[in-house]
PyMOL Python script that loads the backbone (N, CA, C, O; Angstrom):
from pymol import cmd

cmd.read_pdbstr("""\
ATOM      1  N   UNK A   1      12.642  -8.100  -0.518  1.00  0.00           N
ATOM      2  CA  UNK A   1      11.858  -8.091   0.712  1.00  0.00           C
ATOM      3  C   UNK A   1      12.576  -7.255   1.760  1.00  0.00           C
ATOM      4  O   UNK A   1      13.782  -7.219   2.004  1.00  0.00           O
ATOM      5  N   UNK A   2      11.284  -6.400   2.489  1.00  0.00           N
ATOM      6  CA  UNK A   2      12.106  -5.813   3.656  1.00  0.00           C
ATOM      7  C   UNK A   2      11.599  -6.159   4.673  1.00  0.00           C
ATOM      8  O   UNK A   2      10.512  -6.670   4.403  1.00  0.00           O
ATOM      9  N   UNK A   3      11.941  -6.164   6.518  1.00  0.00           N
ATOM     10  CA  UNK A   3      10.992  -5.498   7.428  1.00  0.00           C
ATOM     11  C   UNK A   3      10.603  -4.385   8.111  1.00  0.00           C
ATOM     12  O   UNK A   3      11.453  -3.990   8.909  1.00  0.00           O
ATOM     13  N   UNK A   4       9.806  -3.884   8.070  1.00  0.00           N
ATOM     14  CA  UNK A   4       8.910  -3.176   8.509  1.00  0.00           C
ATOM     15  C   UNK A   4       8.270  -3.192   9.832  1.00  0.00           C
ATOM     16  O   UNK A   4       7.817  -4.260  10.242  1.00  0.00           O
ATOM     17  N   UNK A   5       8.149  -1.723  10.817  1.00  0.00           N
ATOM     18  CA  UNK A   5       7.631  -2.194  11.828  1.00  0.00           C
ATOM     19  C   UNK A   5       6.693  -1.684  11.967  1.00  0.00           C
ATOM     20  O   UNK A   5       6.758  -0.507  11.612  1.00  0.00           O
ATOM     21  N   UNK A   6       5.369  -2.114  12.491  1.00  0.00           N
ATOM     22  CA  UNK A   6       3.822  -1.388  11.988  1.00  0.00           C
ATOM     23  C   UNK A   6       2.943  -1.507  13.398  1.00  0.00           C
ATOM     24  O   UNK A   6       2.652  -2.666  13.691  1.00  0.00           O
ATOM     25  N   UNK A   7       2.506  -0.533  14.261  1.00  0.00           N
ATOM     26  CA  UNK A   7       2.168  -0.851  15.678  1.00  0.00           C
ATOM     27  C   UNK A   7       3.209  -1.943  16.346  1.00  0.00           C
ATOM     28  O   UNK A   7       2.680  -2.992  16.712  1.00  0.00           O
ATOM     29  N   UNK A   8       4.404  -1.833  16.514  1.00  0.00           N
ATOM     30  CA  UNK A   8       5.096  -2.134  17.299  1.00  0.00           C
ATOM     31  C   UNK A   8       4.916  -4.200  16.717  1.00  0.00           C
ATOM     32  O   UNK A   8       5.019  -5.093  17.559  1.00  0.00           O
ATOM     33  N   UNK A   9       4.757  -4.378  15.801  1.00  0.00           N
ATOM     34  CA  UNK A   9       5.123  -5.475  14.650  1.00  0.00           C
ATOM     35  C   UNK A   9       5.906  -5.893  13.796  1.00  0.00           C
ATOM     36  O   UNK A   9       5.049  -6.143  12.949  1.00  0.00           O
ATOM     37  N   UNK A  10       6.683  -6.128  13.401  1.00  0.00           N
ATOM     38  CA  UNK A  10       7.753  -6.836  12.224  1.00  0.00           C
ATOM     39  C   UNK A  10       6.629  -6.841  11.382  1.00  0.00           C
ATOM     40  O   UNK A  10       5.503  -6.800  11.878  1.00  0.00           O
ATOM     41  N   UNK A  11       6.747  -6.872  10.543  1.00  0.00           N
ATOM     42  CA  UNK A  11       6.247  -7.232   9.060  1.00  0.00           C
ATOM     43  C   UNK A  11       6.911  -7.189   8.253  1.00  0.00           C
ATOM     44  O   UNK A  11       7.613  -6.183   8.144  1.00  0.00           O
ATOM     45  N   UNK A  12       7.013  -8.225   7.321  1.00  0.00           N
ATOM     46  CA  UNK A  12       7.780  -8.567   5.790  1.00  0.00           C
ATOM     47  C   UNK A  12       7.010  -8.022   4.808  1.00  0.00           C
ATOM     48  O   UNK A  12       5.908  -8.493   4.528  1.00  0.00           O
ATOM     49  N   UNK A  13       7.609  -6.819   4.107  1.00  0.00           N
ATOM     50  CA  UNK A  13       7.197  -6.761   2.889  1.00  0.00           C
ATOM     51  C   UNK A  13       7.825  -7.306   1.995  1.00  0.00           C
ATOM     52  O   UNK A  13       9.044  -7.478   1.979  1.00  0.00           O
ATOM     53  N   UNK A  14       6.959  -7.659   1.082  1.00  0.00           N
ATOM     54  CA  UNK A  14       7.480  -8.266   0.106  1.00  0.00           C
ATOM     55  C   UNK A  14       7.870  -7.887  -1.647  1.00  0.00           C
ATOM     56  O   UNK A  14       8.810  -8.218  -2.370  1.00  0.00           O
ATOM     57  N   UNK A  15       6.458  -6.916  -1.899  1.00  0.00           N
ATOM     58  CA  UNK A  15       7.310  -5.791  -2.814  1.00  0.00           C
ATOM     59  C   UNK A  15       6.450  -4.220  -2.532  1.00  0.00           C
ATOM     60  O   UNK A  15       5.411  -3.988  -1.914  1.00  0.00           O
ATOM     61  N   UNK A  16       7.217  -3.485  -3.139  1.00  0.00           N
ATOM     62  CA  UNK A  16       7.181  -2.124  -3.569  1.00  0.00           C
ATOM     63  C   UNK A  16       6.449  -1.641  -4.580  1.00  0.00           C
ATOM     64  O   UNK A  16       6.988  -1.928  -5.649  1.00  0.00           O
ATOM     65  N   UNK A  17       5.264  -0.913  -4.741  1.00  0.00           N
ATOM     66  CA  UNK A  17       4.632   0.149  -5.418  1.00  0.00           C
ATOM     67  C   UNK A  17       5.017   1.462  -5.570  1.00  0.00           C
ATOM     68  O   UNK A  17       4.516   2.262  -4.779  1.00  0.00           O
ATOM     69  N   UNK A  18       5.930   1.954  -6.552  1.00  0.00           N
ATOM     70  CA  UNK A  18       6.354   3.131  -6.610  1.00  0.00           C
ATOM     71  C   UNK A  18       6.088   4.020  -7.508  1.00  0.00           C
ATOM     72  O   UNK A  18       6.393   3.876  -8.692  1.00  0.00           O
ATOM     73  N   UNK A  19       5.436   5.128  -6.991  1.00  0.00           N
ATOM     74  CA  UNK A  19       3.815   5.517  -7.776  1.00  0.00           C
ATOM     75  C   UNK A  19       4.024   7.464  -7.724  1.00  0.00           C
ATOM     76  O   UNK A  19       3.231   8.351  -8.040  1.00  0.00           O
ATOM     77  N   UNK A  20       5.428   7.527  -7.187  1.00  0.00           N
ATOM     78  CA  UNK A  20       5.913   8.674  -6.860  1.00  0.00           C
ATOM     79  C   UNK A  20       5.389   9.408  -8.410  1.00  0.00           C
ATOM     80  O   UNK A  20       5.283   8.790  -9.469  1.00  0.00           O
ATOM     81  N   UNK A  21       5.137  10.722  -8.220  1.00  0.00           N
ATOM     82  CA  UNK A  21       4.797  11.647  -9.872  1.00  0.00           C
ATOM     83  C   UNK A  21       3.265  10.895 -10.561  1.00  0.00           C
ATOM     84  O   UNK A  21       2.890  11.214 -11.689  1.00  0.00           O
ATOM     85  N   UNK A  22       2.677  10.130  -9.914  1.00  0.00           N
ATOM     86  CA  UNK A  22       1.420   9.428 -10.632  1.00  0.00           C
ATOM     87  C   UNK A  22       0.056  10.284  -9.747  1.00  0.00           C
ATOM     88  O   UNK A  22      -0.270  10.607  -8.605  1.00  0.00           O
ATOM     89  N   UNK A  23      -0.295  10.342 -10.790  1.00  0.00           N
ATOM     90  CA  UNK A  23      -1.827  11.291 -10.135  1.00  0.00           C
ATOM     91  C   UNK A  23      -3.228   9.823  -9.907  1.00  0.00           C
ATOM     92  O   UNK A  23      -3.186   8.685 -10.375  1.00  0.00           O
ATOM     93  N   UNK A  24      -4.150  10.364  -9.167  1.00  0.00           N
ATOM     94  CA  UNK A  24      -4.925   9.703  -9.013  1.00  0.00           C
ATOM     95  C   UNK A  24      -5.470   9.240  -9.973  1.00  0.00           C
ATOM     96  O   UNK A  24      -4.922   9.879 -10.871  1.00  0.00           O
ATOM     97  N   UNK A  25      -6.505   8.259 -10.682  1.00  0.00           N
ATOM     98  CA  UNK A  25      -6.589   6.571  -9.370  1.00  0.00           C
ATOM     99  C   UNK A  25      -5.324   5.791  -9.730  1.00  0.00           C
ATOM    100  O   UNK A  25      -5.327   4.661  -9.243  1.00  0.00           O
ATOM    101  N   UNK A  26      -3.664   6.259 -10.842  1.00  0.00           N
ATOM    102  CA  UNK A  26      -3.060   5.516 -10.748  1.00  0.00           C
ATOM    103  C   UNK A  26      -2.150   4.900 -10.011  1.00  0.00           C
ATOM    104  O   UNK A  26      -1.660   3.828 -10.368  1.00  0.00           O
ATOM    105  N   UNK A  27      -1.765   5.618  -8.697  1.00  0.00           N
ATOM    106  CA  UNK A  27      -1.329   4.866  -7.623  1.00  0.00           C
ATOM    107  C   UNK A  27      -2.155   3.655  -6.936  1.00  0.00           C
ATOM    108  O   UNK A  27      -1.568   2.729  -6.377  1.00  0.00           O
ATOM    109  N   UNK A  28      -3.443   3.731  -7.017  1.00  0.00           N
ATOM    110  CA  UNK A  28      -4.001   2.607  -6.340  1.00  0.00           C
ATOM    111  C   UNK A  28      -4.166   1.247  -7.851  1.00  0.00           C
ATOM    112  O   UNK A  28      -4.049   0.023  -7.891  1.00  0.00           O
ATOM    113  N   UNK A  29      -4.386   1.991  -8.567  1.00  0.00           N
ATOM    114  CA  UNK A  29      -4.331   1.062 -10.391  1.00  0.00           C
ATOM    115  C   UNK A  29      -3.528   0.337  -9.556  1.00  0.00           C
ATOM    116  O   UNK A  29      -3.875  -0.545  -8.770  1.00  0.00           O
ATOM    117  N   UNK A  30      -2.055   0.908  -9.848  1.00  0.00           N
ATOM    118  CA  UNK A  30      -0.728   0.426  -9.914  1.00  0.00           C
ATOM    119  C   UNK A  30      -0.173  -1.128  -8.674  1.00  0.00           C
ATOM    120  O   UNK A  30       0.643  -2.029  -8.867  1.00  0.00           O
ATOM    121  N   UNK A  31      -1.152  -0.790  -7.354  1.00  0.00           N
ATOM    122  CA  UNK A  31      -1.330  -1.247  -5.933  1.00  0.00           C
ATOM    123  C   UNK A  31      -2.169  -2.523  -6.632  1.00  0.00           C
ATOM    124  O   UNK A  31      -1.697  -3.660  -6.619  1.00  0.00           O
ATOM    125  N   UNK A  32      -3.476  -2.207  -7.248  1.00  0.00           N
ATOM    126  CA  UNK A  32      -4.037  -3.424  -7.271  1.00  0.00           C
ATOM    127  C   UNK A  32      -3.561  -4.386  -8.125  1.00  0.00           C
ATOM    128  O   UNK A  32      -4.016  -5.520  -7.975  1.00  0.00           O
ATOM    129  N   UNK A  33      -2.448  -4.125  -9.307  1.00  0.00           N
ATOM    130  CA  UNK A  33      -2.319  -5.487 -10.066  1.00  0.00           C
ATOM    131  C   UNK A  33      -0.921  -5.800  -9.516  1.00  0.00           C
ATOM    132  O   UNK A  33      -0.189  -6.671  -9.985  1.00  0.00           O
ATOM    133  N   UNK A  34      -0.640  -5.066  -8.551  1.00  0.00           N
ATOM    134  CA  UNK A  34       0.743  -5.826  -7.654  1.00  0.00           C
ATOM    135  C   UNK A  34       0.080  -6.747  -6.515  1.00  0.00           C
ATOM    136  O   UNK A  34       0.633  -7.790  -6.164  1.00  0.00           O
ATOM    137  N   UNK A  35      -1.056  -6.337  -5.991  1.00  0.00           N
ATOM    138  CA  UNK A  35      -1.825  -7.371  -5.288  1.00  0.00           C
ATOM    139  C   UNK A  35      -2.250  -8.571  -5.474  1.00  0.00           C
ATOM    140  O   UNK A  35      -2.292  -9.480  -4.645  1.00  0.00           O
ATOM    141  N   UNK A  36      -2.790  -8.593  -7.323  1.00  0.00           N
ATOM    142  CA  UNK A  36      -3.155  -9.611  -7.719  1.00  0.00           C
ATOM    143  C   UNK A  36      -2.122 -10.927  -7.712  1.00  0.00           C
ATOM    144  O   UNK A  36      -2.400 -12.124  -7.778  1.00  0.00           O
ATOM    145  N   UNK A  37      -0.896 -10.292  -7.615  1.00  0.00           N
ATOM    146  CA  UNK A  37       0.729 -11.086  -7.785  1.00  0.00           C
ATOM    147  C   UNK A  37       1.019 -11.667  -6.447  1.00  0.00           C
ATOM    148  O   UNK A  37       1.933 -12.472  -6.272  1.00  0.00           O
ATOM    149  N   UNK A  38       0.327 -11.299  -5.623  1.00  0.00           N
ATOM    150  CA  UNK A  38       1.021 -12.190  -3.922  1.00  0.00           C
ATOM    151  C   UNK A  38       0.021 -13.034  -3.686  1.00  0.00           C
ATOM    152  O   UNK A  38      -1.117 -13.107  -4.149  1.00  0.00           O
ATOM    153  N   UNK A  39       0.699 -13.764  -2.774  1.00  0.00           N
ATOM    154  CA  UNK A  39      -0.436 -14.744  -1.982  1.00  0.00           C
ATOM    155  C   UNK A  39      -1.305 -14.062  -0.770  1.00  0.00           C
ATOM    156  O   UNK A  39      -1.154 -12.847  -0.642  1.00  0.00           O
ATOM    157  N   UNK A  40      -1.986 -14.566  -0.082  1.00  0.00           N
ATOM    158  CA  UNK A  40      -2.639 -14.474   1.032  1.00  0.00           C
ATOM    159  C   UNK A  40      -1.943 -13.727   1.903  1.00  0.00           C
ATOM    160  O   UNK A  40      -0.741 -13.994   1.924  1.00  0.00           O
ATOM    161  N   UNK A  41      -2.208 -13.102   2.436  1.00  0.00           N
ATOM    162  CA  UNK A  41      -1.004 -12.533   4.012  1.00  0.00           C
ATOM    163  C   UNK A  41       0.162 -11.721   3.552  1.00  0.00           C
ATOM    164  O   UNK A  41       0.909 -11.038   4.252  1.00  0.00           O
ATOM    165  N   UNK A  42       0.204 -11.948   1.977  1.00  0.00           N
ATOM    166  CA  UNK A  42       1.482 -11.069   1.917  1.00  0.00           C
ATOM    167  C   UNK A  42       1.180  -9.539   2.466  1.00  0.00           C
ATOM    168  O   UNK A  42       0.149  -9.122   2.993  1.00  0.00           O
ATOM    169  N   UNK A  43       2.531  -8.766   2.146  1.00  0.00           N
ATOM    170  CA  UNK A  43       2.409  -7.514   2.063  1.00  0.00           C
ATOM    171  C   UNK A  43       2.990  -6.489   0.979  1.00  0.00           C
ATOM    172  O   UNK A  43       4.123  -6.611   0.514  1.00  0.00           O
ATOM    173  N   UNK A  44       2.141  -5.508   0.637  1.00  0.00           N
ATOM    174  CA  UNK A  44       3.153  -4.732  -0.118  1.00  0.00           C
ATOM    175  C   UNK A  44       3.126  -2.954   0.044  1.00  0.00           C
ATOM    176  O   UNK A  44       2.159  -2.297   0.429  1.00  0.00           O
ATOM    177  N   UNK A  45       4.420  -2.446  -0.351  1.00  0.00           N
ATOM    178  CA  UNK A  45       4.330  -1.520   0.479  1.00  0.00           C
ATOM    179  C   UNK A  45       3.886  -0.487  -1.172  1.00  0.00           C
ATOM    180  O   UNK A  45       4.188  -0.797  -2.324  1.00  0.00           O
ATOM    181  N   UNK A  46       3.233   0.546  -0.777  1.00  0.00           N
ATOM    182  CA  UNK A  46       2.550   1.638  -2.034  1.00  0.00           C
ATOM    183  C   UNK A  46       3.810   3.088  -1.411  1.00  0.00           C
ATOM    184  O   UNK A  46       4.236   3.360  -0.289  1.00  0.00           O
ATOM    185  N   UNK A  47       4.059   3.752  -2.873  1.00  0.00           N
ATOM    186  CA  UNK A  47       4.870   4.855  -2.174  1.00  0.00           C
ATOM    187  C   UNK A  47       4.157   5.935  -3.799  1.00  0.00           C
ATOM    188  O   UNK A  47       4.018   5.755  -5.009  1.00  0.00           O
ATOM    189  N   UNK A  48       3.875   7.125  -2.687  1.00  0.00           N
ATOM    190  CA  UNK A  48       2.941   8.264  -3.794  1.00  0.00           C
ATOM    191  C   UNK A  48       2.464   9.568  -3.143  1.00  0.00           C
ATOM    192  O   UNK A  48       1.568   9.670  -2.304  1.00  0.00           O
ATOM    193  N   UNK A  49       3.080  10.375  -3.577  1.00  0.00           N
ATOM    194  CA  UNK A  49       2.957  11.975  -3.257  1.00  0.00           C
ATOM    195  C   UNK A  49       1.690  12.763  -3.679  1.00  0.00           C
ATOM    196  O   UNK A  49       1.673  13.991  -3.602  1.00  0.00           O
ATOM    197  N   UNK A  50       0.633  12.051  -4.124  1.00  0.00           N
ATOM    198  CA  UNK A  50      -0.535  12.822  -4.583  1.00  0.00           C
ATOM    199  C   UNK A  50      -1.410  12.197  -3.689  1.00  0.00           C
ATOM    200  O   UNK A  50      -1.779  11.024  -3.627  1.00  0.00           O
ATOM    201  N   UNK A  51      -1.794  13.588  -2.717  1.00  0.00           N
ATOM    202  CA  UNK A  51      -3.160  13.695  -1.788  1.00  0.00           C
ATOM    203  C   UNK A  51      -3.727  12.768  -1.963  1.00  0.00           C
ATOM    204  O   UNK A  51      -3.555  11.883  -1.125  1.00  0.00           O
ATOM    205  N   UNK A  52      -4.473  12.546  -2.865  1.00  0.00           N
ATOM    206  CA  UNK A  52      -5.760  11.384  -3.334  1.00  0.00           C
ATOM    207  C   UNK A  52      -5.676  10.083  -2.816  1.00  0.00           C
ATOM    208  O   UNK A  52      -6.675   9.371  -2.707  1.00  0.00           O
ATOM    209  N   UNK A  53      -4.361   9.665  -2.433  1.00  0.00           N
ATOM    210  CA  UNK A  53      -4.165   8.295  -1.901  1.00  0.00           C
ATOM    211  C   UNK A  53      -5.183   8.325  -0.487  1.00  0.00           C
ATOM    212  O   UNK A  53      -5.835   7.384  -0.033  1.00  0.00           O
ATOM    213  N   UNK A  54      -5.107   9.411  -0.082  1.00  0.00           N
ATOM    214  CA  UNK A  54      -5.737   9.419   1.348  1.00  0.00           C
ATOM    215  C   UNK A  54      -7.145   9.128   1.478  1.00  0.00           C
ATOM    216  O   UNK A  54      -7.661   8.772   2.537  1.00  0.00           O
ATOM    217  N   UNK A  55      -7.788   9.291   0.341  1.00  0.00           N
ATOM    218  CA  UNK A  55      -8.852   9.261   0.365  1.00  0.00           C
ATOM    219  C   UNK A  55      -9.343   7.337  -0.576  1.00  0.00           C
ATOM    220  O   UNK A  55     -10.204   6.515  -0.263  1.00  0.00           O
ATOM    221  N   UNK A  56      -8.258   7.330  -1.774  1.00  0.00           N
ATOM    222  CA  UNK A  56      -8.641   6.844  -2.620  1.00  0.00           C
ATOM    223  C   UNK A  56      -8.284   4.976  -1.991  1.00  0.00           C
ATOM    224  O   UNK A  56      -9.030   4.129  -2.482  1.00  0.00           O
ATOM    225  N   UNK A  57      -7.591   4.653  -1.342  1.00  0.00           N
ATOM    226  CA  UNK A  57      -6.295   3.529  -0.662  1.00  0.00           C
ATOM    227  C   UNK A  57      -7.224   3.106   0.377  1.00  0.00           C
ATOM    228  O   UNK A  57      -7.307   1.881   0.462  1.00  0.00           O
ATOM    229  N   UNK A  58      -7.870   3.697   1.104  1.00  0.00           N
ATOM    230  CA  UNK A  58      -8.508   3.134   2.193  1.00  0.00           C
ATOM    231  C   UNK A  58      -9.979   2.504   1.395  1.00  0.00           C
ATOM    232  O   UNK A  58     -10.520   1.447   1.722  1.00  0.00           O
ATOM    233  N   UNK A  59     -10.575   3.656   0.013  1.00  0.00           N
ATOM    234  CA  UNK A  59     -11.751   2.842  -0.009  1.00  0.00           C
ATOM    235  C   UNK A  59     -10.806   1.303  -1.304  1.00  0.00           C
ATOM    236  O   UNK A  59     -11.266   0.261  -1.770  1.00  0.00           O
ATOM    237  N   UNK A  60     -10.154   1.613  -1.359  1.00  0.00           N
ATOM    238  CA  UNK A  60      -9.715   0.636  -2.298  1.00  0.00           C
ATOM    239  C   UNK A  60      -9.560  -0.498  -0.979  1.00  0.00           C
ATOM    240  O   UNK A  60      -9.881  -1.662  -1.218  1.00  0.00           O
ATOM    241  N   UNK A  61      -9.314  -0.320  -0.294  1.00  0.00           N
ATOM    242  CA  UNK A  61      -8.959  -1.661   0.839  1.00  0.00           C
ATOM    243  C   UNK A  61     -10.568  -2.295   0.838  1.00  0.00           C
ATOM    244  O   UNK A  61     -10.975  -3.441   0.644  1.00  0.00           O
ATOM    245  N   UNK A  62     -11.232  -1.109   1.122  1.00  0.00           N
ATOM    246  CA  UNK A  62     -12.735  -1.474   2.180  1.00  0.00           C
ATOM    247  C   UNK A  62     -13.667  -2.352   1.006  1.00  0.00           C
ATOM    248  O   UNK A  62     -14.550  -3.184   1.219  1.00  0.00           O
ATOM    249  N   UNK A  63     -13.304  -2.012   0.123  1.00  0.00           N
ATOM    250  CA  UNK A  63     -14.072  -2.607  -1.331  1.00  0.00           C
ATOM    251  C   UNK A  63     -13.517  -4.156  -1.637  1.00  0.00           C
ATOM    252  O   UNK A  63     -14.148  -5.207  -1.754  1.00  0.00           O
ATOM    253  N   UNK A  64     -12.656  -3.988  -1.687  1.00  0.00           N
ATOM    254  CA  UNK A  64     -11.820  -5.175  -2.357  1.00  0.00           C
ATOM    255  C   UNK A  64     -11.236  -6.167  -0.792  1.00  0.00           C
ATOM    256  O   UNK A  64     -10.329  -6.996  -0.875  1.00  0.00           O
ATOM    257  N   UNK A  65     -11.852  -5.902   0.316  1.00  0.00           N
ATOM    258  CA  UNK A  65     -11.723  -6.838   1.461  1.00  0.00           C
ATOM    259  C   UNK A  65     -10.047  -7.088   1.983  1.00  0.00           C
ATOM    260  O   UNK A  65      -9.688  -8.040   2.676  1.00  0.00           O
ATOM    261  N   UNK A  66      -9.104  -5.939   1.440  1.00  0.00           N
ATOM    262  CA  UNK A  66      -7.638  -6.051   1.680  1.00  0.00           C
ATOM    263  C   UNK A  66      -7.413  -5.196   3.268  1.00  0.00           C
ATOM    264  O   UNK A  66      -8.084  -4.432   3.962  1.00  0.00           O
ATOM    265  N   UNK A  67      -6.253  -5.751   3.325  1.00  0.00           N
ATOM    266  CA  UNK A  67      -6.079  -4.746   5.105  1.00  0.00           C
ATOM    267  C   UNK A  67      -5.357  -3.776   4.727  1.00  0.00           C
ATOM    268  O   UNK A  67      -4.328  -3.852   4.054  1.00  0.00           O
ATOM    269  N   UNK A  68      -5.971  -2.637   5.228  1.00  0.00           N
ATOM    270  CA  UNK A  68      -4.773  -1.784   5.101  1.00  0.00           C
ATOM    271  C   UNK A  68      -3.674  -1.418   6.341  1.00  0.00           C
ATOM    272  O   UNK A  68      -4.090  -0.638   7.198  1.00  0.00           O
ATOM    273  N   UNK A  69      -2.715  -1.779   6.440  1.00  0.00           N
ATOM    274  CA  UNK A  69      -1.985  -2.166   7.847  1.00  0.00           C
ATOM    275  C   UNK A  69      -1.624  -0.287   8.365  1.00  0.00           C
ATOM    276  O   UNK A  69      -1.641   0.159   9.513  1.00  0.00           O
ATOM    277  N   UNK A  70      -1.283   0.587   6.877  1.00  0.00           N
ATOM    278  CA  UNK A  70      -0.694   1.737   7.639  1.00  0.00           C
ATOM    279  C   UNK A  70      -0.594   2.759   6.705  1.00  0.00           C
ATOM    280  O   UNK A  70      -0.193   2.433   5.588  1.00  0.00           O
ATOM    281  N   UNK A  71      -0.919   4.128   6.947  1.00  0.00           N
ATOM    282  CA  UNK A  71      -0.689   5.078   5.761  1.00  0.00           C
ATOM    283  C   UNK A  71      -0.220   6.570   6.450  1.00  0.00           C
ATOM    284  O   UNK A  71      -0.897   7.332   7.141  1.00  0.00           O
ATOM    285  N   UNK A  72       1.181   6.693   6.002  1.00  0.00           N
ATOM    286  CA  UNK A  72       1.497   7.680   6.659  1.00  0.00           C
ATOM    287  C   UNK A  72       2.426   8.546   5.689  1.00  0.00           C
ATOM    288  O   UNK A  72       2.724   8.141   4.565  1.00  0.00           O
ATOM    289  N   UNK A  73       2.888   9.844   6.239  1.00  0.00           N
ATOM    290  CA  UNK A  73       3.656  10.851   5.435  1.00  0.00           C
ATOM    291  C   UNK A  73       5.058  10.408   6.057  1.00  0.00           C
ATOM    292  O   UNK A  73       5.060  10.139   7.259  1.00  0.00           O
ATOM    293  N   UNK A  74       6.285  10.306   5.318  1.00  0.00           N
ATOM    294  CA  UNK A  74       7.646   9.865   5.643  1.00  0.00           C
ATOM    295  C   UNK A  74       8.238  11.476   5.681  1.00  0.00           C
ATOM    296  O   UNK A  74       7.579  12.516   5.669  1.00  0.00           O
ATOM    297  N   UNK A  75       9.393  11.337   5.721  1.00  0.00           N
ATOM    298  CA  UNK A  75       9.918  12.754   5.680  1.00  0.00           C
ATOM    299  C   UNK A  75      10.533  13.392   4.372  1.00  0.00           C
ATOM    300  O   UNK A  75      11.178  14.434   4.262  1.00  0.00           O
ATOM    301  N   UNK A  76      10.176  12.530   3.471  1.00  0.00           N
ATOM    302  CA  UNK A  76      10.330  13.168   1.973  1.00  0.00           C
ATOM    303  C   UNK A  76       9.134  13.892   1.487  1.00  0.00           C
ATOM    304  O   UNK A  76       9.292  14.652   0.532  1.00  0.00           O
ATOM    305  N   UNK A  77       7.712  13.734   2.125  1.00  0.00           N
ATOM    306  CA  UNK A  77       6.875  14.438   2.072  1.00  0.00           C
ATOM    307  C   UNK A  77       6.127  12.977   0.999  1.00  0.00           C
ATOM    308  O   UNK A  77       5.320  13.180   0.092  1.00  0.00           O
ATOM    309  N   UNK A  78       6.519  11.926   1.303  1.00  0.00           N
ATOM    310  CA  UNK A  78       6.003  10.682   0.282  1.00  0.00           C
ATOM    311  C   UNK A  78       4.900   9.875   1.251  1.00  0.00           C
ATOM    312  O   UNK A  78       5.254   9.324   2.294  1.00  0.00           O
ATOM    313  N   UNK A  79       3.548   9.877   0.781  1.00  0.00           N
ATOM    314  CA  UNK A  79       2.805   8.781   1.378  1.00  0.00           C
ATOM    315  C   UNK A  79       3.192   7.093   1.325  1.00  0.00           C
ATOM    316  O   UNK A  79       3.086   6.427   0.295  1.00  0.00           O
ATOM    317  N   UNK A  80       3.500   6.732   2.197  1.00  0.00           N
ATOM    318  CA  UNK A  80       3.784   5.364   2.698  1.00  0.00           C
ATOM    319  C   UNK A  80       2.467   4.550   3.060  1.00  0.00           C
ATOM    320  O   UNK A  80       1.588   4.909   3.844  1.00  0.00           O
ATOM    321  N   UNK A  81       2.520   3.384   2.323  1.00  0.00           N
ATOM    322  CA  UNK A  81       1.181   2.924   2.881  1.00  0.00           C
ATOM    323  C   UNK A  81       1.324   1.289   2.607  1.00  0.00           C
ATOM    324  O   UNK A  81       1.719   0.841   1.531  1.00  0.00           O
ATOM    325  N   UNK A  82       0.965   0.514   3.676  1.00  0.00           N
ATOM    326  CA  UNK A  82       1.396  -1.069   3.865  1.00  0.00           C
ATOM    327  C   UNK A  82       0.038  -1.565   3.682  1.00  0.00           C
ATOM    328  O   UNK A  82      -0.963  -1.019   4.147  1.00  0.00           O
ATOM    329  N   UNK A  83       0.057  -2.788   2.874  1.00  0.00           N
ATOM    330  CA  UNK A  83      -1.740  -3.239   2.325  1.00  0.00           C
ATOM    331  C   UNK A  83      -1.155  -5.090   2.532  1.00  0.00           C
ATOM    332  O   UNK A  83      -0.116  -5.675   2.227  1.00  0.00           O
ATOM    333  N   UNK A  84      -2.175  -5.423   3.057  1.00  0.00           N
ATOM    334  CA  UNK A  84      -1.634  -6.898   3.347  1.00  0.00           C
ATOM    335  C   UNK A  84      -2.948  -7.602   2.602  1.00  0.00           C
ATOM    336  O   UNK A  84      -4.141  -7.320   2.716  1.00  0.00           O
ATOM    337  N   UNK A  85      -2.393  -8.463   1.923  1.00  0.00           N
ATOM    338  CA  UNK A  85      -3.972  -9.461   0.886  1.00  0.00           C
ATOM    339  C   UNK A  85      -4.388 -10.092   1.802  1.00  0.00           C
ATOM    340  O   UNK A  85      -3.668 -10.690   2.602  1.00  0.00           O
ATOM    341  N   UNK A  86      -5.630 -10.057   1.828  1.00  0.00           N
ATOM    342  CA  UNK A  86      -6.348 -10.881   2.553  1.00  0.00           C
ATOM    343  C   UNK A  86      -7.729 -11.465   1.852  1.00  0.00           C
ATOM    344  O   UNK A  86      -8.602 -12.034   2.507  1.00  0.00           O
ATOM    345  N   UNK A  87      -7.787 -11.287   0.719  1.00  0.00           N
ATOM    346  CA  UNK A  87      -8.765 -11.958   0.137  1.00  0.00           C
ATOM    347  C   UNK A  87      -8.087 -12.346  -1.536  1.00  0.00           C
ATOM    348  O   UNK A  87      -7.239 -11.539  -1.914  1.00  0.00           O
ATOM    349  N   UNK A  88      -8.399 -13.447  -2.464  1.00  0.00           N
ATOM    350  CA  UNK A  88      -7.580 -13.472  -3.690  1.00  0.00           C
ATOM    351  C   UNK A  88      -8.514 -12.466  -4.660  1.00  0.00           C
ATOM    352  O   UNK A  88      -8.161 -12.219  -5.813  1.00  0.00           O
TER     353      UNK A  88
END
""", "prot")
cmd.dss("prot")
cmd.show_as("cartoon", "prot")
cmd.util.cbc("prot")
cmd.orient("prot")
C-alpha cells in the first residue's frame, strides 16, 4: 500500500496494475480482475504506456459504475491512473 495525493486528497492505494509494454484492451483486462480482488472504496493504481488507456479506462469506469479518481502522464512518459471500486 501507498499514499497518494489526488485533488489535494490522501488516498491509500492499495495495489498496483502494471501493464507497462501491454497493448490495448489488456491494460484495462488486467485493471478489471484486480478490481474484482478489493473491497468497496478501495483503490488501485493502473500503470501503461499505450494511448488507448485514454480512451479505453474512462469507458471502462462509466460501464462498470467504478470511479475513476485520476489519469495522467508521469514523467516516464507512463499513464498513471487511480480507479476506486465503487460497485462489487
Amino acid at each position: 500500500m501507498k499514499e497518494v495525493e489526488i485533488n489535494g486528497k490522501a488516498v491509500t492505494v492499495v495495489s498496483t496494475v502494471d501493464a507497462v509494454g501491454l497493448f490495448c484492451p489488456l491494460p484495462v483486462v488486467k485493471l478489471k480482475i484486480e478490481m474484482e480482488k478489493l473491497k468497496l472504496n478501495e483503490v488501485a493504481e493502473l500503470l501503461a504506456d499505450d494511448g488507448g488507456v485514454l480512451e479505453d479506462l474512462p469507458t471502462y469506469c462509466r460501464e462498470t459504475n467504478q470511479k475513476l479518481l485520476s489519469l495522467s502522464k508521469n514523467k516516464d512518459d507512463i499513464f498513471v491512473a487511480y480507479v476506486e471500486k465503487q460497485r462489487e
